[in-house]
Each structure stands twice: as C-alpha cells, then as structure tokens.
C-alpha positions as CSV (number, residue, x, y, z in Angstrom):
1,X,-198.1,83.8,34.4
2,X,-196.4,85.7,37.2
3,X,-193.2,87.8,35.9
4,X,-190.3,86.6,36.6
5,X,-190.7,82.8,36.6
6,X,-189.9,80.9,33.5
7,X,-191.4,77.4,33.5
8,X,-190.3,74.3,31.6
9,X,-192.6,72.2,30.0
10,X,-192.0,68.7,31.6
11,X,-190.6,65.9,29.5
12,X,-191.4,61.5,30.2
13,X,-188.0,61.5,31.3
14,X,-188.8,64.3,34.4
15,X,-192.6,62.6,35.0
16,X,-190.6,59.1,35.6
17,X,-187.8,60.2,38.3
18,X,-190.8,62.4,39.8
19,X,-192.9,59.1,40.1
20,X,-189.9,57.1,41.8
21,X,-189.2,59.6,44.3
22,X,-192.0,58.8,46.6
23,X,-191.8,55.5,46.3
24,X,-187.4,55.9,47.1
25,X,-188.8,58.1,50.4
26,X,-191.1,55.2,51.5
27,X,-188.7,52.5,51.1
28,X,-185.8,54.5,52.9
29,X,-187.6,55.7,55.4
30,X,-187.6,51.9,57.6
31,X,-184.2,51.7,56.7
32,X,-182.7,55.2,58.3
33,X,-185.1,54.5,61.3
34,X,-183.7,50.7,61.9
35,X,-179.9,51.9,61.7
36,X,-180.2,54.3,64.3
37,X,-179.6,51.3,67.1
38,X,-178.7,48.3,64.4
39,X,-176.5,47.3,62.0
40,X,-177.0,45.9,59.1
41,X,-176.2,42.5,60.3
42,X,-179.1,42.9,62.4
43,X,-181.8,44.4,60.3
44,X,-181.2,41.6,57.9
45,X,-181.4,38.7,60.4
46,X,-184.7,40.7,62.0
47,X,-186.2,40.3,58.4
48,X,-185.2,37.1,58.1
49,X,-186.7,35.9,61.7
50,X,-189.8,38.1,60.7
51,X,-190.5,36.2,57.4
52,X,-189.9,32.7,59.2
53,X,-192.2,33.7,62.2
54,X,-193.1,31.6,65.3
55,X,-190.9,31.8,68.2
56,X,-188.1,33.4,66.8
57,X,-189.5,36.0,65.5
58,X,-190.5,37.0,69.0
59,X,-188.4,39.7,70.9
60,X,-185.8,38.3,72.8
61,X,-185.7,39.1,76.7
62,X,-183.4,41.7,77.9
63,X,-180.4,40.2,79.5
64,X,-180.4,40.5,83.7
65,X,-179.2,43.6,85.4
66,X,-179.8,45.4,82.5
67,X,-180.9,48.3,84.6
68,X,-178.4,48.0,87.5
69,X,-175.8,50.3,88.2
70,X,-172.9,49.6,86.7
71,X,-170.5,48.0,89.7
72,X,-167.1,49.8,90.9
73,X,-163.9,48.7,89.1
74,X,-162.3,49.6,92.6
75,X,-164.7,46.7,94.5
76,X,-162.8,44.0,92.3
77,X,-160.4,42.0,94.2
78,X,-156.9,42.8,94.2
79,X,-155.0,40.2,95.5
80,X,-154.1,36.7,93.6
81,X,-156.3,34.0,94.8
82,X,-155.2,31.5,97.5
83,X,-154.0,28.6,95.0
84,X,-152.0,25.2,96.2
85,X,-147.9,25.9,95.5
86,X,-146.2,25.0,92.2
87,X,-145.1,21.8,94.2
88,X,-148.1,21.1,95.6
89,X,-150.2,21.0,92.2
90,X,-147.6,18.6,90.8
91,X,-147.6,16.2,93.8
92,X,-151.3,16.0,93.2
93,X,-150.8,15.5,89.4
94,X,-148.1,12.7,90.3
95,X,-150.7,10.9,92.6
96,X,-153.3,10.9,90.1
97,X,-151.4,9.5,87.2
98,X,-150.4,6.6,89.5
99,X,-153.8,6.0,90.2
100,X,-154.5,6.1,86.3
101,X,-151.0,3.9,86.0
102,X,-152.6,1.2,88.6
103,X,-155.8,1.3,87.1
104,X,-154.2,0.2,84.1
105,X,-152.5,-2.5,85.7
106,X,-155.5,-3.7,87.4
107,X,-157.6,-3.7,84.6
108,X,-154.8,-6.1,82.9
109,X,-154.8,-8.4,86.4
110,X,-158.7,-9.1,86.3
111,X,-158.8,-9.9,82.3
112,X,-161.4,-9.5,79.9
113,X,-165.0,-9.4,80.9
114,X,-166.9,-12.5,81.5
115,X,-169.6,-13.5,78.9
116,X,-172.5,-15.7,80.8
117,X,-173.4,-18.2,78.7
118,X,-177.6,-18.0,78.6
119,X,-179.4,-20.6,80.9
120,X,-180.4,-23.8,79.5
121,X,-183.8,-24.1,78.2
122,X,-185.9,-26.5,80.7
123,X,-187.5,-29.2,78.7
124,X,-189.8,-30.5,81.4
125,X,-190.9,-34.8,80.8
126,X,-194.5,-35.0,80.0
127,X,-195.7,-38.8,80.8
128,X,-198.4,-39.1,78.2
129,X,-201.4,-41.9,79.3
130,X,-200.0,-44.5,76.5
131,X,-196.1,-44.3,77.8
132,X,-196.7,-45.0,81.3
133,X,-199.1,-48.0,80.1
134,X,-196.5,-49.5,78.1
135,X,-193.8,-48.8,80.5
136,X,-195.9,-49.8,83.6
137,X,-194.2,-47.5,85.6
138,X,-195.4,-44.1,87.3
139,X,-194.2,-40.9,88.6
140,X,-195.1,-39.8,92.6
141,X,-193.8,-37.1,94.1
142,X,-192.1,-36.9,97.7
143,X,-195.1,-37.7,100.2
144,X,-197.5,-38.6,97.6
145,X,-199.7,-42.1,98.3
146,X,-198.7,-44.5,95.7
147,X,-201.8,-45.5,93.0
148,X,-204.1,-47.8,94.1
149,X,-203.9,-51.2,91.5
150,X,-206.7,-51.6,89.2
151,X,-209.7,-53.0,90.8
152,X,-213.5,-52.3,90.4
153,X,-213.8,-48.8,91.0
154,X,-210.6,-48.7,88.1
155,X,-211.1,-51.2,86.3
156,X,-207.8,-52.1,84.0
157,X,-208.1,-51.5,80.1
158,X,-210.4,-54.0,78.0
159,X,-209.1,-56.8,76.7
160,X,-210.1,-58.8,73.7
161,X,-212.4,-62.2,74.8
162,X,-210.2,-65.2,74.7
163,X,-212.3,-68.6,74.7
164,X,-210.4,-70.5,77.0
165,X,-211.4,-72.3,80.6
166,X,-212.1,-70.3,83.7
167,X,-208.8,-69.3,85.7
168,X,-208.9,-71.6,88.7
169,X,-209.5,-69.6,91.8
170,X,-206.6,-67.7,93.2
171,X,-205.0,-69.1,96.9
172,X,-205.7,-66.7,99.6
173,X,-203.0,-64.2,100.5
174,X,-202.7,-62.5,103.7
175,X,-203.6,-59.3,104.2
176,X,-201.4,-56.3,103.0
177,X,-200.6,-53.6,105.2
178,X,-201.1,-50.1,104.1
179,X,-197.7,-48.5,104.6
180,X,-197.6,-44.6,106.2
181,X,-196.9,-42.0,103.2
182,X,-193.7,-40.7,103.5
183,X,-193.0,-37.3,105.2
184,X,-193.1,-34.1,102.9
185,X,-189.8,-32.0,102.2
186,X,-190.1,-29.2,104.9
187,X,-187.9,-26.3,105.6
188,X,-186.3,-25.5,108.1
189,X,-188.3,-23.7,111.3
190,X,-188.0,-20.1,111.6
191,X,-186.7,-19.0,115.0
192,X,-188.0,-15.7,115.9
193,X,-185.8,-14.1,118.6
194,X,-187.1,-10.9,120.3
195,X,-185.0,-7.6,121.1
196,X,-185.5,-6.3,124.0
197,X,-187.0,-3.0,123.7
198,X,-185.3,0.1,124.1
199,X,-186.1,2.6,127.2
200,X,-187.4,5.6,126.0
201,X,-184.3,8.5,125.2
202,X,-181.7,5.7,125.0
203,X,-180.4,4.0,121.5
204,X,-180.4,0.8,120.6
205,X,-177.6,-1.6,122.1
206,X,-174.9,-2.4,119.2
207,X,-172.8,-5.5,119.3
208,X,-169.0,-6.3,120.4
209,X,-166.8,-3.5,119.0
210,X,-163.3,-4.4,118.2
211,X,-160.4,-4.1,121.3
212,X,-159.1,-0.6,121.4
213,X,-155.9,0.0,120.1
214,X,-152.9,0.0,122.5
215,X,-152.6,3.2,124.1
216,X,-148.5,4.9,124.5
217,X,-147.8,7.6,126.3
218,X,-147.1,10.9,124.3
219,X,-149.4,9.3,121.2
220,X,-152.3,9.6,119.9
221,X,-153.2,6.3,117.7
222,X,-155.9,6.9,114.8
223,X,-159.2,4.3,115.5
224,X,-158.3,2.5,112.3
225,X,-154.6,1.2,113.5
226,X,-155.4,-2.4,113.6
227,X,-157.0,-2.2,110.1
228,X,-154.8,-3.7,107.3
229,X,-154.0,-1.6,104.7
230,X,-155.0,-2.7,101.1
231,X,-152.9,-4.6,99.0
232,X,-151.3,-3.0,96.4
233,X,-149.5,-5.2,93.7
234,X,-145.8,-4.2,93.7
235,X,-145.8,-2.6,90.2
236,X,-144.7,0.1,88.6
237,X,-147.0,3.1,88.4
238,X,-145.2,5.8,87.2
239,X,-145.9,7.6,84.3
240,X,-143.2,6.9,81.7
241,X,-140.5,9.8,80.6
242,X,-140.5,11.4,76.8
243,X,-142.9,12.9,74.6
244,X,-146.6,11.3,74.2
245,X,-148.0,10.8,71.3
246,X,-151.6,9.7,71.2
247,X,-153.4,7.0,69.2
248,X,-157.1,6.6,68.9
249,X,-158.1,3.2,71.5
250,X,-156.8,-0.3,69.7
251,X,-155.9,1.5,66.5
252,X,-152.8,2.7,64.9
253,X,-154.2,5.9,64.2
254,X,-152.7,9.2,65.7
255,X,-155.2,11.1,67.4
256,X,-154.8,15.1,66.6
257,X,-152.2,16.6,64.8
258,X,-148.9,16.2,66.5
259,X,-146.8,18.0,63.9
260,X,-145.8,20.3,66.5
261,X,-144.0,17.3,68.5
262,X,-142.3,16.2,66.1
263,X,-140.6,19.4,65.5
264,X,-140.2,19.9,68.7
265,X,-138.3,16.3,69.3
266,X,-136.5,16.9,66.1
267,X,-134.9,20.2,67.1
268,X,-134.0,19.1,70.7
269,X,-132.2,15.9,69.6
270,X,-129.5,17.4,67.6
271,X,-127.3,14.2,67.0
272,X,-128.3,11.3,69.8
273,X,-130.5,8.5,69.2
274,X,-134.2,8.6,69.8
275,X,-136.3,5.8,72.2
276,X,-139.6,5.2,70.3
277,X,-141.6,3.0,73.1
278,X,-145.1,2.1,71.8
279,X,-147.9,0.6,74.5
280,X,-150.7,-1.4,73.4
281,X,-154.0,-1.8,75.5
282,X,-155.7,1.4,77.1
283,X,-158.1,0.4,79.7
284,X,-160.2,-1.7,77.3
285,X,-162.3,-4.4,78.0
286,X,-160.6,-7.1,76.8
287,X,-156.8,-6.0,78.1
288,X,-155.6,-8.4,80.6
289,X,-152.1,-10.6,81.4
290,X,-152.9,-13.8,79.4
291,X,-149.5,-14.7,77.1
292,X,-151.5,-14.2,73.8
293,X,-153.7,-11.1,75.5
294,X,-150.0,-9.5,75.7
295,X,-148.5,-10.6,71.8
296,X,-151.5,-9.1,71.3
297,X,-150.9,-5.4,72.8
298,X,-147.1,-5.4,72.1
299,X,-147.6,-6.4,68.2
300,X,-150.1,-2.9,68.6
301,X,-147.4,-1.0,70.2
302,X,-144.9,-1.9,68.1
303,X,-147.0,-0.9,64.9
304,X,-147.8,2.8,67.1
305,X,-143.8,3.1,67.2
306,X,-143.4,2.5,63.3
307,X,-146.0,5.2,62.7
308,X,-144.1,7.4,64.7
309,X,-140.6,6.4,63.2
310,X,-141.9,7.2,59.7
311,X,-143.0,10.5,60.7
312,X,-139.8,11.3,61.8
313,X,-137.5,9.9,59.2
314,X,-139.7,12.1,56.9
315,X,-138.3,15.2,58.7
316,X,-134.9,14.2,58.8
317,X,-134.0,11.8,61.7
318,X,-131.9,8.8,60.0
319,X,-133.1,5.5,60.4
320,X,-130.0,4.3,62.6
321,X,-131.1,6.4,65.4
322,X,-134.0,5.3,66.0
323,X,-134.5,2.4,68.4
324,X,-138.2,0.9,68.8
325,X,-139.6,-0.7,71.8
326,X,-143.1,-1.7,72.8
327,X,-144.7,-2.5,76.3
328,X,-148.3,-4.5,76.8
329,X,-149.9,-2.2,79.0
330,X,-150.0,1.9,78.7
331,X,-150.3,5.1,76.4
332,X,-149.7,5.7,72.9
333,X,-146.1,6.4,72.4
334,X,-143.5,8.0,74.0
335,X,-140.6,9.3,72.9
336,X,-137.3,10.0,74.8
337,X,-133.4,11.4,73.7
338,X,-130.9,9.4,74.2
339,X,-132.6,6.3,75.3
C-alpha cells in the first residue's frame, strides 16, 4: 500500500450507486444531445412518431427558402394600398343586399318547387289467339293489307259433325275488288338548302342585324339602346333598419350567441319602446306568395320575435315596451328603438 492513501473498504450500499451510474450516463447522454436544438415538446412527439413508424416517422422536408437570404425590411411597401373610398365600399354593400333583398322576393314570386309526378306505366293490349276468335275482330296497323278470310290454304277452326242435309249451293256473287292498301304515315320531306360557300380569307355572311340606333349630334348612343331593360317587380329591396338577430333556416332557434346584442340594445334604449320585427322564410324551397305559404312564414316570425322578447325582458326591458311585428319574407329579427 502506497503511503499516504487511506482506502475504504467498499460497502453494498457504494457497489449499487457505482452500478447505476453507467447506466444514468447512457440514458442521459440522448437526452443532453436532443435538447441542444429541441424542446421537450419535441423530443417527446419525435419518440412518439418513432414508436408509431410509417410515414410520420419520416423527416419532414425543410420549408422553402430555407436557405435564402433573408429579404430587406426597407423593400416592403410603404404606402397604403389603393382601396375603393369609405363611400364607395358601402354603395357596393347597398347594391348587393338589394340583390339578396330581390332574390328573396323572387324566390317568393316563383313558389315552391315543382314535384313531377313519375310517368305512367304503359300497359300495352296483348290480343291473345282465343280473344280475337271470340270477338271476331282484329287489329291492322296503318298501311297494313287486311287478313285474307278463311279459305283452303286457312282453313277456319274444326267443327264438330252435324248429321244434317247438304247446304244447297250458294248463288254466284260478283267478283270482289281488291281495294289498294292504304298509304303509310310518312314524315315530312327534309329540304336540304345549300350555303353558298365562302371565298377564301372572307367570313361567313351573318343574317339581318337590327336598325342602328338613331344617331344625335354631340352623342354617342351605346349599341344596346333599343334593348328593353329587364323588368324588375316594384318592391322593396332594402335591407330593413335595427339590430339582426339570426335564427337557424325554418326554426326558432337563435343561431350563435347574441348576448352581446342584447346588451348592446339594452343599454342604448334607455326608456323608449323597442320594435321587435320577426321574418319568416329565408330563401327556402318551399317560400313563395300563396295566402297559407305566408300564415305560414309570419306565424314563424312572430314566434322568432317572442324569442327575442323573452331574452330581453330577462335583462330588464318591461313587457309594455315591447311591440312585436312579423313580415313573410326576410331575416331573422330585427330590432329597432323607438319604433
């Protein structure tokens, strides 16, 4: 033994935490070399995809441009883009819910969708052999010779043997004319007519264009004056004023959560009355102007309103200012101050 060192004996306790530590340094070491560019997060979710394998356990493809250059701040633009006005953004919004308005209306005007009964089933007449003997009549189509009457080459049916005298001989009749068969149905002939062909590096002739429109000096009249505008029914598409509530289609079921609505109608009406008007059909299939069609769609937006009247008595608004009205043809609810 050298001088100067003083050695322990080792206990079990010392040979067990001397065992673990290799095992500690193995186990560690994957985990300090994964954190040095992921998290946690990430190590755990790369396990995971490992120990499910197939596709996602494949490396994912770096994202493009990952080795561009990073671009100049000063090369963004610095000017506001060239956007329609205030104004002009609500004139468009105006013109498209008066298309949605007449669309509405329309929809009413034409009424529900047709249902097309299914064709009837074509039972065609089979003349059995034993029907047209006991009927004695038979069926020829247009242009078809008529039967010949029994005779030797057809002889008619057998008949049971009566014992009786022979028939005395029959008178002579005169001949019988054979009648022409009648002409078959035909269609009409097809006319063929020719057009003349076109010279080479010319088009085609086209047919009588309408007269020009009348010409004034110091204006220029669009090609499409003399065309008729289309007729629009004289109804009105605005959109109506207030606060919309919405309702899921032919239900009275609010769509969303509009608790923020109602707060906002209950603090701007301080003490006037509130206009609760409720519409019934939205552009479903079988909306349209009939009387009972329309008891129909007001009944529906006058149980919308209700809804809404509840909802608003619950936060405060007394039941004597609340007025309900309902329309056939529209949008959920709306809800105005002051009538």
């Amino acid at each position: 033994m050298a001088p100067g060192i003083n050695r322990q004996p080792m206990t079990a306790a010392t040979r067990r935490t001397a065992g673990k530590i290799p095992f500690l340094l193995l186990m560690t070491a994957p985990l300090l070399s994964a954190c040095q560019h992921r998290d946690m997060t990430d190590t755990v979710t790369g396990w995971w995809h490992g120990f499910q394998g197939g596709e996602i356990a494949k490396l994912r493809a770096p994202p493009p441009g990952e080795n561009l250059a990073y671009p100049h701040v000063g090369r963004t633009p610095t000017q506001a883009p060239n956007l329609p006005t205030p104004e002009a953004r609500l004139s468009l919004t105006t013109r498209l819910e008066a298309q949605r308005n007449l669309a509405h209306r329309e929809s009413a005007a034409q009424g529900a969708l047709p249902v097309i009964p299914p064709p009837p089933k074509t039972t065609p007449a089979a003349v059995t052999t034993a029907n047209a003997e006991q009927s004695g009549m038979t069926m020829t189509t247009v242009g078809q010779p008529e039967p010949p009457a029994p005779s030797a080459i057809n002889p008619a049916p057998d008949l049971p043997a009566v014992a009786s005298a022979p028939p005395p001989a029959p008178a002579k009749k005169p001949p019988v004319q054979a009648q022409p068969p009648a002409p078959e149905a035909e269609l009409p002939p097809v006319v063929a007519k020719s057009i003349p062909p076109t010279p080479p590096g010319q088009f085609p002739k086209i047919g009588d264009l309408p007269p020009p429109p009348p010409q004034f000096p110091g204006f220029d009249l669009p090609r499409d004056a003399l065309l008729s505008d289309p007729i629009r029914p004289d109804i009105d598409t605005s959109t109506p004023e207030g606060t919309l509530i919405r309702f899921q289609p032919a239900t009275d079921h609010v769509m969303g959560s509009p608790q923020g609505d109602y707060q906002h109608i209950v603090s701007q009406r301080g003490n006037r009355s509130l206009t609760i008007r409720g519409f019934g059909a939205f552009m479903s299939s079988d909306a349209a102007l009939a009387p009972a069609d329309q008891n129909r769609e007001i009944a529906l937006g006058l149980l919308r309103a209700r809804v809404v009247a509840r909802a608003l008595v619950e936060r405060g608004v007394p039941a004597s200012a609340i007025i309900l009205k309902a329309e056939a043809i529209g949008d959920g609810v709306r809800v105005t101050i002051g009538g």
